[in-house]
C-alpha positions in Angstrom: 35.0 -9.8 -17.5 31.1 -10.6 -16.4 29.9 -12.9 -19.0 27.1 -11.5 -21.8 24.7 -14.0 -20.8 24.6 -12.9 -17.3 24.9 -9.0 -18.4 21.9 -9.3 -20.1 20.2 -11.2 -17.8 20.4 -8.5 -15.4 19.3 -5.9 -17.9 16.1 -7.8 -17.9 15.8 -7.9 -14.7 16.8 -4.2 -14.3 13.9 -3.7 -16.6 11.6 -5.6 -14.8 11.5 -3.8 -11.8 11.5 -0.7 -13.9 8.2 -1.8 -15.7 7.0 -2.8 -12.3 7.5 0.6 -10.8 5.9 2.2 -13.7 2.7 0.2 -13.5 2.2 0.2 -9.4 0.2 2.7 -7.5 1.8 1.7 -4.6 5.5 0.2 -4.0 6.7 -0.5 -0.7 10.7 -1.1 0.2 10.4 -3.6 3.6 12.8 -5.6 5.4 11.8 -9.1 6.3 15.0 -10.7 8.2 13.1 -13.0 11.0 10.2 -14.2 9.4 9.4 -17.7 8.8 8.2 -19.3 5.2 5.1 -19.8 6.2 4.6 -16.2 7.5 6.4 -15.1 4.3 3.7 -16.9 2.5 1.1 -15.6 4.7 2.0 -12.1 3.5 1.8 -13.2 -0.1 -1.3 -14.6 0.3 -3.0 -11.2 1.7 -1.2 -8.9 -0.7 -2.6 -11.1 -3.5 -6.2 -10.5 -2.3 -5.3 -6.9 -2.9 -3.9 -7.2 -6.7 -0.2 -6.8 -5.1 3.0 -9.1 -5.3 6.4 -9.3 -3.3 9.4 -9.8 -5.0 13.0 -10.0 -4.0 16.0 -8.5 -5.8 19.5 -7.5 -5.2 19.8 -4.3 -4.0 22.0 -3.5 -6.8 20.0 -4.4 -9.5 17.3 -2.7 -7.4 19.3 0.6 -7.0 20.0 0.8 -10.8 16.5 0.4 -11.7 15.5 3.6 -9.2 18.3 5.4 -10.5 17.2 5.2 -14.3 13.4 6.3 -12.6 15.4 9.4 -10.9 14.3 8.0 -7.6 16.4 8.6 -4.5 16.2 5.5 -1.9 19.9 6.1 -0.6 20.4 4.5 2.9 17.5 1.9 2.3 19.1 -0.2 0.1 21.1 -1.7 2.9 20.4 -5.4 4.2 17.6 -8.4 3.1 14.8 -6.0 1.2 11.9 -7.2 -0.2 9.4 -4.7 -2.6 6.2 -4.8 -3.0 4.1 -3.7 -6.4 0.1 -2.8 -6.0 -1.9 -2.1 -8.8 -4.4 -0.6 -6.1 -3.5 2.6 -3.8 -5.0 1.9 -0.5 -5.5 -1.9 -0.1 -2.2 -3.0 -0.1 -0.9 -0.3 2.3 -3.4 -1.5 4.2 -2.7 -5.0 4.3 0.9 -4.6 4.6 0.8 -2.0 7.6 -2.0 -4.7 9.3 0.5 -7.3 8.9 3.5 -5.3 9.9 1.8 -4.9 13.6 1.2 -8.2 14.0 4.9 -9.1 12.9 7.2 -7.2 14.4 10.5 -8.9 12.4 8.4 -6.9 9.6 9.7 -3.4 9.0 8.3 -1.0 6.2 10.9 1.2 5.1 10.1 3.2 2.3 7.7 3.5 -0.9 6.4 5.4 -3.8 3.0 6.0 -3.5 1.2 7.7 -6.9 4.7 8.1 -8.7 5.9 10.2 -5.1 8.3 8.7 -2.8 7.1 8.3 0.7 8.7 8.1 4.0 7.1 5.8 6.7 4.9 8.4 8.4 3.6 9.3 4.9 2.6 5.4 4.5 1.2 5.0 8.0 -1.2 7.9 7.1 -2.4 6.4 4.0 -2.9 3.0 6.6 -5.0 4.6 8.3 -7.5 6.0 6.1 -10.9 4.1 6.4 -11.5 1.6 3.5 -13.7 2.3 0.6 -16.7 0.3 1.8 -15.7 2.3 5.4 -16.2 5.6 3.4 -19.2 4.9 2.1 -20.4 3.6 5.1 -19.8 7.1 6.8 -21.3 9.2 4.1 -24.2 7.0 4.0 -24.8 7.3 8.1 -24.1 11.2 7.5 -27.0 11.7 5.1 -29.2 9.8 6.8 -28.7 11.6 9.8 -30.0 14.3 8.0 -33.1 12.8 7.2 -33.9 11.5 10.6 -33.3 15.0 11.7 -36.1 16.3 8.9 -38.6 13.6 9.1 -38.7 14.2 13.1 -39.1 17.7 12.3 -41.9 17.2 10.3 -43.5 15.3 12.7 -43.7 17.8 15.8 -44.8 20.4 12.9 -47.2 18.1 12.0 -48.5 17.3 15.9 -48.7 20.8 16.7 -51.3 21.4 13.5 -53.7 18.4 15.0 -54.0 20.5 18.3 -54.4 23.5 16.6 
């Protein structure tokens, strides 16, 4: 018989990923077999930037957590997995997706993106929608596209009533 200790020890930890999963935006399942420390760490460091974290769990523990959520990640649970938890939606889809093409050992699996599961074309599409400051920058160059357009207008009007 498992000892108490180590029972409850994985209760908590059970409950940790469920808290975590509760509080992300975005949570990505990923496999990472192949890549070294330092490019572990490099991926650490990014996702930080974006108010994410990686953590590693035993698939076990991670598939009773999902299962308590009602979340279905059957036939991902297989194999070295690694989960990511962002507070933000985009940003850390973003950085993980960038990251992934650079690393090819780097594979994205699954996620839950706004409480929904995702598959991976699901996740590349949110990858590839423009950054916030990239939105703004569009809208921005789209109204004053508009106003060239009017001011140039008023101009010939105005040239044509001087010759008049």
């Amino acid at each position: 018989m498992a000892n108490a200790k180590i029972i409850e020890a994985k209760k908590e930890v059970v409950s940790e990923i469920e808290k975590n999963i509760k509080d992300s935006e975005t949570v990505i399942l990923f496999q990472y077999q192949g890549l070294t420390v330092s490019e572990l760490s490099e991926l650490r460091k990014k996702l930080r930037e974006t108010d994410a974290t990686v953590k590693v769990y035993k698939n076990t523990l991670l598939k009773r957590a999902l299962d308590n959520l009602n979340i279905n990640f059957e036939g991902f649970l297989e194999g070295p997995n690694a989960i990511l938890f962002g507070k933000n939606l985009l940003e850390p889809i973003k950085a993980i997706s960038e990251f992934a093409k650079n690393h090819d050992k780097l594979t994205i699996r699954v996620g839950i993106i706004s409480g929904n599961v995702a598959d991976l074309n699901t996740i590349n599409e949110y990858a590839s929608i423009p950054s916030r400051d990239g939105l703004l920058t569009m809208l921005a160059a789209g109204m004053m596209e508009h106003v060239r357009n009017l001011s140039i207008a008023l101009n010939l009007y105005a040239e044509g009533k001087e010759e008049n």
